[in-house]
ZAMARGU-4260 file (C-alpha; in steps of 0.2 Angstrom, whole numbers, plus 5000, padded with zeros to 4 digits):
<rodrens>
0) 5067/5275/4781 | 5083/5281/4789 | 5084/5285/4805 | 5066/5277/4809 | 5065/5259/4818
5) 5054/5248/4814 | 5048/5233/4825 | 5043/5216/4816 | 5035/5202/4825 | 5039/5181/4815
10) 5052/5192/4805 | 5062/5177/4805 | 5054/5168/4789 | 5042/5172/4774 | 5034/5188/4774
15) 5042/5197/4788 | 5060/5192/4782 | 5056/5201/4765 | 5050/5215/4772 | 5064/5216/4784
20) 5077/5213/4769 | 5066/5226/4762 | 5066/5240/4774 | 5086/5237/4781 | 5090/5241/4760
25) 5080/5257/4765 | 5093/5261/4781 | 5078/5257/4793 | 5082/5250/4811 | 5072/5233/4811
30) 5070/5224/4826 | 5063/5206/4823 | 5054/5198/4836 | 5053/5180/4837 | 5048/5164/4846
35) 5062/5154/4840 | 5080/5160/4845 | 5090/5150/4835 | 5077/5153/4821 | 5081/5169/4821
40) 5100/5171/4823 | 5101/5163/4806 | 5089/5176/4798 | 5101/5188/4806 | 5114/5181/4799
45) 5107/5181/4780 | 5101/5199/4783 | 5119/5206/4786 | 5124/5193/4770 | 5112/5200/4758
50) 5108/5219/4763 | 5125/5221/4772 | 5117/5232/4785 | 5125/5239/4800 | 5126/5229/4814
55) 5117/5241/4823 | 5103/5243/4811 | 5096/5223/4815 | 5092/5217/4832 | 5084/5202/4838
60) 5073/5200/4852 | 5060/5184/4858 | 5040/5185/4858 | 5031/5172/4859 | 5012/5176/4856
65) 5004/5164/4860 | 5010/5168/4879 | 5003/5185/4886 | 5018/5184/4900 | 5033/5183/4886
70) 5022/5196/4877 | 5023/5207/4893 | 5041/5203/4896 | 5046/5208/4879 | 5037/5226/4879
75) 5043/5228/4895 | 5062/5226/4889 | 5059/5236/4873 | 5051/5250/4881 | 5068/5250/4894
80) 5081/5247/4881 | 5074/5257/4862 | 5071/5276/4859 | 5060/5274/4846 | 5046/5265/4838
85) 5040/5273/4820 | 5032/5256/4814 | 5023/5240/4822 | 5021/5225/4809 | 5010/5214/4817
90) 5015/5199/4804 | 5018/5184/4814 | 5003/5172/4810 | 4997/5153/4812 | 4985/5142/4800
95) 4987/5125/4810 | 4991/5121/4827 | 4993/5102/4836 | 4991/5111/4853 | 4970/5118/4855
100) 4976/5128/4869 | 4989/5139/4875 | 4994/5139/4894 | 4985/5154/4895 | 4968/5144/4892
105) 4965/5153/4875 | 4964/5146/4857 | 4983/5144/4852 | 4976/5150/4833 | 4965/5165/4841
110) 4978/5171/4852 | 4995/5171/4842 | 4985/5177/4828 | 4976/5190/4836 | 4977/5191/4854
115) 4994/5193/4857 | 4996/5207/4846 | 4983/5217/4854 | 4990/5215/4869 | 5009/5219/4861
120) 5000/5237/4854 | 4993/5241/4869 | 5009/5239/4878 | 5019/5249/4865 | 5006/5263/4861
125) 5015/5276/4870 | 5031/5272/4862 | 5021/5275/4845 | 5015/5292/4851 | 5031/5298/4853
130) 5038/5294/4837 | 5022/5302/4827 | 5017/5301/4813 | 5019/5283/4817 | 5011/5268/4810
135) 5005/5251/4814 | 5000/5236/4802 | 4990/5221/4803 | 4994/5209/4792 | 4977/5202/4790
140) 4970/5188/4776 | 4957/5186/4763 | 4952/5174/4773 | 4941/5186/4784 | 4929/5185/4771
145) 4926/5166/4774 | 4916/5156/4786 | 4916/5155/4801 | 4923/5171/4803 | 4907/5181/4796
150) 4896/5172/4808 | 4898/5187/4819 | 4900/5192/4836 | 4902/5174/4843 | 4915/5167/4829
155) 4926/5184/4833 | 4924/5184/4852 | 4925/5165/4854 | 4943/5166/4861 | 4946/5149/4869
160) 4936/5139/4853 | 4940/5123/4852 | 4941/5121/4834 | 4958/5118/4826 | 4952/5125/4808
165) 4939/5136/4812 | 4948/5150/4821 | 4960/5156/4807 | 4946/5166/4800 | 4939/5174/4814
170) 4959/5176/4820 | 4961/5187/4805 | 4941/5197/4805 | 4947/5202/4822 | 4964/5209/4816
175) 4954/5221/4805 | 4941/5228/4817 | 4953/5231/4829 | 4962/5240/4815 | 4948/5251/4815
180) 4945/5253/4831 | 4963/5260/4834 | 4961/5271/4817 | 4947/5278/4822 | 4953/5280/4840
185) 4972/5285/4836 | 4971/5295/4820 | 4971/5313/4828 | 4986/5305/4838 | 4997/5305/4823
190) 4997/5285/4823 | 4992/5279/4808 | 4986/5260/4807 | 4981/5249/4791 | 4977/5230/4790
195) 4983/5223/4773 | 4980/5204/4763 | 4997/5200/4756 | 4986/5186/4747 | 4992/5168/4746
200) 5010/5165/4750 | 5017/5150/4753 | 5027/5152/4767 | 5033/5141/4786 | 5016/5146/4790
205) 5009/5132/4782 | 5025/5119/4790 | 5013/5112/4806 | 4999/5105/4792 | 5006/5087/4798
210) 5005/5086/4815 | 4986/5097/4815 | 4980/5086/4804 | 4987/5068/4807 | 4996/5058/4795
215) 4982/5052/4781 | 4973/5068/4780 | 4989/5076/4778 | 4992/5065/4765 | 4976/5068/4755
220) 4981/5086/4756 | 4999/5087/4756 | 4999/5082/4736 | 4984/5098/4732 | 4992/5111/4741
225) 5008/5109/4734 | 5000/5108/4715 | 4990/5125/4720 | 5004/5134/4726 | 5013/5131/4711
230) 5001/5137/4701 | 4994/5151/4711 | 5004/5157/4727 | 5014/5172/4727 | 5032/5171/4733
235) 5037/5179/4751 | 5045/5194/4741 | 5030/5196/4731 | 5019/5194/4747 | 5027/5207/4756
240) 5024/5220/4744 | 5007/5226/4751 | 5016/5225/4770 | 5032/5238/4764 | 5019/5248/4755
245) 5013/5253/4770 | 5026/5254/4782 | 5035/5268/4768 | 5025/5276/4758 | 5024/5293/4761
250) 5005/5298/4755 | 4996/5286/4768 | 5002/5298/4781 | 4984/5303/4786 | 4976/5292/4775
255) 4959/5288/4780 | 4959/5271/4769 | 4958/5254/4781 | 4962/5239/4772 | 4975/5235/4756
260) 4976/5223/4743 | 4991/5224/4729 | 4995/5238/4736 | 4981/5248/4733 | 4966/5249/4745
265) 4951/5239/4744 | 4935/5235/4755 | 4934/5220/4769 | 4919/5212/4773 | 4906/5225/4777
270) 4907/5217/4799 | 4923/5222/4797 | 4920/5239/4799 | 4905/5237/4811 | 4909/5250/4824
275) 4895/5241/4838 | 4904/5225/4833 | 4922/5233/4835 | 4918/5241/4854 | 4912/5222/4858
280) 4928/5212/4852 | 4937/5227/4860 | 4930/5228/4878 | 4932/5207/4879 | 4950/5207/4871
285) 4955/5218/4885 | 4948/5209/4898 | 4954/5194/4890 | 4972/5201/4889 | 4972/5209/4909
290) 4985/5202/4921 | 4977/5188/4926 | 4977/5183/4945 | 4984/5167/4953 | 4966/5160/4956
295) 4962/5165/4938 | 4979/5160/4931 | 4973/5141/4941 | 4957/5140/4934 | 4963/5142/4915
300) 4977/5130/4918 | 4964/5118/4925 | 4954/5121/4910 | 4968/5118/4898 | 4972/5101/4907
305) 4955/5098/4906 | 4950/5101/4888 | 4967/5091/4883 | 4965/5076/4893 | 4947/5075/4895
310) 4944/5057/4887 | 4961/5051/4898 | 4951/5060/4913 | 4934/5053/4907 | 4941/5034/4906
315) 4951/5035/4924 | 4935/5042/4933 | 4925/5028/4925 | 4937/5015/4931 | 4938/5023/4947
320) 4919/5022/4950 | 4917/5004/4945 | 4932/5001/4959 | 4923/5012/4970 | 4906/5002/4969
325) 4915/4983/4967 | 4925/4987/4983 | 4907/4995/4992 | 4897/4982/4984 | 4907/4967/4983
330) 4923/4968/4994 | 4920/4976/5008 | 4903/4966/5011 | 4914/4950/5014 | 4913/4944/5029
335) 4920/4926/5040 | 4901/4920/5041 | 4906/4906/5053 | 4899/4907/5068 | 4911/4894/5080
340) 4913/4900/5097 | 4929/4905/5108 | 4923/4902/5124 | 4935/4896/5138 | 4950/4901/5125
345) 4961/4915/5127 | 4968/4927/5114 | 4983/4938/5113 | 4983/4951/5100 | 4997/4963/5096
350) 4990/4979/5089 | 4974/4978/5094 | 4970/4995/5100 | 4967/5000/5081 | 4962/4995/5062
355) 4963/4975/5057 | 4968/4969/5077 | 4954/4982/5083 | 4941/4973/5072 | 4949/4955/5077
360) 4948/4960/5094 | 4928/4964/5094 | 4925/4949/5083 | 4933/4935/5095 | 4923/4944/5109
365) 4908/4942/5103 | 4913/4922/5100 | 4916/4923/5119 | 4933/4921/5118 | 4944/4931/5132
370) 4956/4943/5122 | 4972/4951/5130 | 4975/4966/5117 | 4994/4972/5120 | 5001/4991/5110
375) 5010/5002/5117 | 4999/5018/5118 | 4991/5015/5135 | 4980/5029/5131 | 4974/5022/5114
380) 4973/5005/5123 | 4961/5009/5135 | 4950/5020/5122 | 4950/5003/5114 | 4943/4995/5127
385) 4930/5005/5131 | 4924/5005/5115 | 4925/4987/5114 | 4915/4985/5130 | 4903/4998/5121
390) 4900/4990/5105 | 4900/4970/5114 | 4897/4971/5129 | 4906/4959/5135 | 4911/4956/5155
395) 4926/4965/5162 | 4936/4950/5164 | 4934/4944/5146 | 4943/4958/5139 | 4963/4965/5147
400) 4976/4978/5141 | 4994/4976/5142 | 5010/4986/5137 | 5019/4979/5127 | 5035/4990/5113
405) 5039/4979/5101 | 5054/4992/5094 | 5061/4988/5112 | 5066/4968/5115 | 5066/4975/5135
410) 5050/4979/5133 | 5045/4961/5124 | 5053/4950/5139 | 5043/4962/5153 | 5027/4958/5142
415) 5031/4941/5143 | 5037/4938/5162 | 5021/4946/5166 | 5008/4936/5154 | 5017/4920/5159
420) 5016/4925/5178 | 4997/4930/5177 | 4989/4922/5163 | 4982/4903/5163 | 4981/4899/5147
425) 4985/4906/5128 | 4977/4898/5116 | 4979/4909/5102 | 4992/4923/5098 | 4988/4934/5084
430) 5005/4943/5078 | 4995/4958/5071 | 5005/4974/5074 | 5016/4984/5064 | 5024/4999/5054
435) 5024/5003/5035 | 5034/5021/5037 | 5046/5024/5051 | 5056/5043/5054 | 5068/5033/5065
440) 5087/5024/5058 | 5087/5012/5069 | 5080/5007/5086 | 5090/5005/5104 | 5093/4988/5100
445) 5101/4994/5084 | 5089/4984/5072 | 5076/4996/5059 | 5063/5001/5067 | 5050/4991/5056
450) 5057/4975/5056 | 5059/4974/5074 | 5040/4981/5075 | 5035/4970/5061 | 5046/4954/5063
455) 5061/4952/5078 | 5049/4957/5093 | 5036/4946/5085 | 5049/4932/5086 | 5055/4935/5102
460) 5037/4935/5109 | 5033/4919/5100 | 5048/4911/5108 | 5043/4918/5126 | 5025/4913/5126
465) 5028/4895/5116 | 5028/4885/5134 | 5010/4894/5139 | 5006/4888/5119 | 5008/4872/5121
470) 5001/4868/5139 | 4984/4874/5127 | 4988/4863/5113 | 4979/4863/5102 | 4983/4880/5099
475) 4989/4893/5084 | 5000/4906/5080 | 4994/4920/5069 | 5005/4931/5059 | 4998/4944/5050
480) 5008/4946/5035 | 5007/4956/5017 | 5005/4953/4998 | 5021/4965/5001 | 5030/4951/5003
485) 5031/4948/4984 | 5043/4961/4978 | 5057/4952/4988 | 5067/4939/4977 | 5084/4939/4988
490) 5090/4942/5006 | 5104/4952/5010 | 5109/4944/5025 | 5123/4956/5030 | 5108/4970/5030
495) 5094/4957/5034 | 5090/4967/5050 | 5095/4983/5048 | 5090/4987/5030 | 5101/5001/5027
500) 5104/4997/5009 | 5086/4995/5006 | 5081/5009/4992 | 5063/5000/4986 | 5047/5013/4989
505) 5041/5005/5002 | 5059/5001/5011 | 5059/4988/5024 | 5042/4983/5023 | 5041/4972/5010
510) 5056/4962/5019 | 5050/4962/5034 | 5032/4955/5029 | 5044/4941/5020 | 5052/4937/5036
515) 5035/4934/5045 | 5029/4921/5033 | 5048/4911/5034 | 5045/4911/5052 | 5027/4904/5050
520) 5037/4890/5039 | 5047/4887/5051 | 5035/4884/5068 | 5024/4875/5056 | 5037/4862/5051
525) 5044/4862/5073 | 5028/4865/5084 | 5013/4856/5070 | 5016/4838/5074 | 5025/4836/5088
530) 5018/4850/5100 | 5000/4853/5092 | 5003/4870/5088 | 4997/4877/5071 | 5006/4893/5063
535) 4997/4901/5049 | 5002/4918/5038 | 4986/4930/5034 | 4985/4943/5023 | 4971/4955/5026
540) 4974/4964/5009 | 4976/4983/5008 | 4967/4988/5023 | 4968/5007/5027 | 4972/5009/5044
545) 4983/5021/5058 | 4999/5010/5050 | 5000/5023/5039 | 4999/5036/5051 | 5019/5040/5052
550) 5021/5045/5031 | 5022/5060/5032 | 5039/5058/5044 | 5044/5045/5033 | 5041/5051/5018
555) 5046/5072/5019 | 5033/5084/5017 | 5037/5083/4999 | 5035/5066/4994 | 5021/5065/5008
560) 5010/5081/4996 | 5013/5068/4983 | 5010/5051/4988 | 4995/5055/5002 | 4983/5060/4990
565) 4984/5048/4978 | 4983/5034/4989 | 4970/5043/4997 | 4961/5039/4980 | 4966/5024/4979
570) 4959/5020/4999 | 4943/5026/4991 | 4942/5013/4975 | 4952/4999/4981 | 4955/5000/4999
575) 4946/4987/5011 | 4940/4992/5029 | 4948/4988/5045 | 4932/4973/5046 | 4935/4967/5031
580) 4953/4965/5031 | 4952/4956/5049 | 4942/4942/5041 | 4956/4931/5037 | 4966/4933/5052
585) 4946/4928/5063 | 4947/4912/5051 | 4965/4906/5053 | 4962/4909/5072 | 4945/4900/5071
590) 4941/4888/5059 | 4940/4871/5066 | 4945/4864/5049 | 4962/4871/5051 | 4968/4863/5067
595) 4979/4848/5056 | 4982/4859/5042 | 4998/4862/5031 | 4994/4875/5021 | 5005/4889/5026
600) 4998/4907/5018 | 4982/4914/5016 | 4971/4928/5008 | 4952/4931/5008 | 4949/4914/5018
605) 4958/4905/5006 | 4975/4896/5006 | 4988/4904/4994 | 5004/4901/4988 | 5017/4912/4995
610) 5032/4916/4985 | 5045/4902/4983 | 5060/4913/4993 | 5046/4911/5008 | 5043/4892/5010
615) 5065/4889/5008 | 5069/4878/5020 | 5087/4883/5021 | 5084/4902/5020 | 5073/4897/5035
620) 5083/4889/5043 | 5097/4904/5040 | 5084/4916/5046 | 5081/4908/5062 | 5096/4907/5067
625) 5102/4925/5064 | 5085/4927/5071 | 5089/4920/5088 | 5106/4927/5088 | 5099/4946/5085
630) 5085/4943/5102 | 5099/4935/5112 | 5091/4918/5116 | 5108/4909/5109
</rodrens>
């Protein structure tokens, strides 16, 4: 074989490394082509020990078959970088497989066995023509023979089966037509092609029988094998015979025989040599093995992702039905049924331009309360309003807008000098704005943004409008508040306000929501028995709504194609509306039962039990007065 190269694929181990040992002794070039590097640096390596070849007479190269890109990627590089081509073994093989599909959407068995060498041919035929006579060899089984492979047409062209067992056979059927297709297609070309049975060899073929077939069947047939191949398989050396055979000897040349046995020709199964059957499998293996597009190279991914994770798909679209219909059904049918009236009180609300305050808003109308709604959009304030006045009709004087920037302490006391100057009375205040995400470091005052929106100009304006509270008395103070608040077990009070060593997901949220219900504590325990005033904590649940509306500034673009639409499938399952999440805030301004009392937190119209850091009366005490420090009241 001197000065002839000859191109092995899985010439790493069993077959392929005898015949590689083989043809070296014979002063062929052999390149090996491989999945496994390091794999095949030590079959290298034993080459030069034990034929004590040339260096440049061996070379290794990586192919993995069972993906058509590093298929592509190898012939491309081979076809730059080698002269010649005299031989292609196509020996690289699989029985078992733990993986059903490869990422290009294909049986892992049908394409490593099969596939990928028809693509690797097709790619490599032209360095074959010029090296003619030249030869190429499919190293096929006896398993052909066997079910489900002679099933025909459907078994053989079944490319992305999902039987782990069954698609050896067809794998190794469809080595042997396309043998002869490409004999009868390439044979006045001066390329010679044979497909041979090297019978049974036990070889690293067999090494992924555990993981295919889990641990107990592996163990049933662990045992048998190993007693079979003792008494009847044939060594890699004496499996490689029929391989060599053909790669050398000389009287094949233009031999018209297909198949081999023992080195000696023999007859496949009679579809095997079906010419109908062969143009079939041919047309649909090109197609199959065509550079695939980016929608196509999608859609077989989302197949593969699909077929492998289909029961875990399967039980997460089941659960998020049953939260889709308990929140439709159930949830978000949930309403404050009371029907106490407001009339001749007024109510401030924070926020109430949109979402929970929105839905507060048009509730205490229609209860004939007056409703002051104070944001900081004036033009969102007075669509607010006229949808308000739309969907209650209520008088022009019942219902006001004011401006009111709670990220700006300025902004607070104008707010407040102006209420206190204009407004009679103030019977309740609802604390309802806020912000999850916020783009900004910190705001004029120097304080995050969200807990001076969520928490310090809520304070502030408690403080400014607690004179106009209690000329009302009895009156309440409402803060709306979160189950947020649970992830916070200790205050950093050298950061309290300005967070910036606050690293949680959901940043200074969580604290700030915490701070809110400590203030509650706090006016509870002052204003409740000797002013008359009430202070109550609501949370509304996870309501979607525009305090969500700043993520994508928060968060990156990154982060934000992340997080946004899995909480947008969440907002489908779990979420509760704006209406429904206002309920609780409507009965802690309303219910008449609350007026004496203690309880301090509440959820679905229910008292609660805040976390323990939250009813502390020195933490408190500690936040207040950090608290009235920050706003400058002492």
């Amino acid at each position: 074989m001197k000065n002839k190269t000859v191109l092995i694929t899985g010439g790493n181990a069993g077959i392929g490394y005898e015949a590689a040992k083989d043809l070296l002794k014979r002063d062929a070039r052999v390149v090996i082509a491989c999945r496994n590097i390091d794999k095949g640096h030590r079959a290298i390596t034993k080459l030069h020990l034990e034929t004590g070849c040339k260096k440049d007479n061996i070379r290794l190269m990586e192919c993995d078959l069972s993906s058509l890109n590093s298929v592509r990627k190898f012939a491309k590089l081979y076809n730059e970088k080698e002269d010649r081509l005299d031989v292609l073994i196509c020996n690289a093989g699989r029985v078992y497989t733990p993986t059903l599909y490869t990422k290009d959407g294909f049986n892992d068995i049908m394409q490593s066995n099969y596939l990928g060498h028809f693509l690797l041919i097709h790619l490599l035929l032209e360095k074959l023509k010029q090296c003619r006579p030249s030869r190429i060899i499919n190293v096929s089984s006896v398993a052909h023979k066997y079910p489900p492979a002679n099933q025909g047409i459907i078994a053989l062209t079944n490319f992305k089966s999902d039987a782990v067992w069954g698609s050896y056979c067809p794998s190794k059927a469809s080595q042997i037509l396309s043998a002869y297709k490409l004999k009868h297609d390439l044979y006045d070309d001066g390329v010679d092609v044979f497909a041979i049975n090297p019978g049974w060899v036990w070889t690293s073929f067999q090494d992924p029988l555990h993981p295919a077939v889990g641990t107990w069947l592996f163990l049933i047939l662990c045992p048998l094998l190993r007693v079979a191949k003792f008494i009847f398989a044939k060594t890699p050396y004496i499996g490689s015979r029929t391989t060599v055979f053909c790669a050398v000897e000389p009287s094949l040349e233009h031999s018209k025989h297909l198949y081999f046995e023992n080195c000696a020709p023999s007859k496949p199964a009679a579809y095997c040599t079906d010419k109908e059957l062969a143009e079939i499998l041919w047309k649909l293996s090109c197609e199959a093995t065509m550079p695939v597009t980016t929608a196509d190279d999608m859609f077989s991914m989302v197949h593969q992702f699909f077929e492998q994770y289909r029961t875990a798909i399967f039980v997460l679209a089941g659960t998020f039905m049953a939260g889709w219909l308990y929140n439709i059904l159930w949830v978000n049918r949930k309403f404050y049924p009371s029907t106490q009236t407001m009339s001749n009180k007024t109510v401030v609300i924070t926020g109430g331009n949109a979402g929970i305050g929105y839905e507060t808003a048009k509730d205490l109308l229609q209860r004939g309360a007056r409703v002051i709604i104070v944001c900081r959009s004036m033009n969102k304030g007075h669509e607010a309003v006229q949808r308000l006045r739309s969907e209650t009709n209520c008088d022009e004087k019942s219902l006001r807008l004011m401006e009111c920037d709670l990220c700006s302490l300025d902004s607070v006391r104008s707010f407040a000098r102006t209420y206190n100057n204009e407004e009679d009375r103030l019977d309740v205040l609802i604390c309802n704005a806020g912000i999850a995400w916020s783009p900004d470091v910190v705001t004029k005052d120097g304080f995050s943004p969200i807990i001076q929106a969520n928490y310090l100009g809520h304070f502030l304006l408690t403080q400014l409008l607690l004179d106009k509270l209690k000329k009302c008395r009895p009156s309440r103070i409402v803060n709306v508040a979160s189950g947020a608040h649970k992830s916070i077990r200790s205050i950093d009070w050298s950061d309290a306000f300005t967070q910036m060593k606050t690293f949680r997901l959901w940043g200074a949220y969580p604290a700030s929501k915490a701070f809110q219900i400590l203030l509650t504590h706090k006016l509870k325990q002052d204003l409740l028995e000797k002013e008359g005033i009430n202070a109550f904590s609501a949370c509304p649940g996870w309501v979607w709504t525009s305090i969500q509306s700043p993520m994508q500034d928060a968060l990156g673009i990154f982060g934000f194609l992340i997080a946004y639409p899995i909480l947008r499938l969440l907002k489908i399952a779990l979420a509760k509306t704006p209406e429904t999440g206002a309920r609780t805030t409507i009965f802690c301004a309303v219910e008449p039962t609350l007026e004496h009392s203690h309880e301090l937190y509440f959820e679905s119209c229910k008292a609660a039990q805040p976390t323990s850091l939250c009813t502390d009366n020195t933490t408190a005490d500690h936040l207040w007065k950090l608290s009235m420090e920050a706003v400058g009241l002492k």
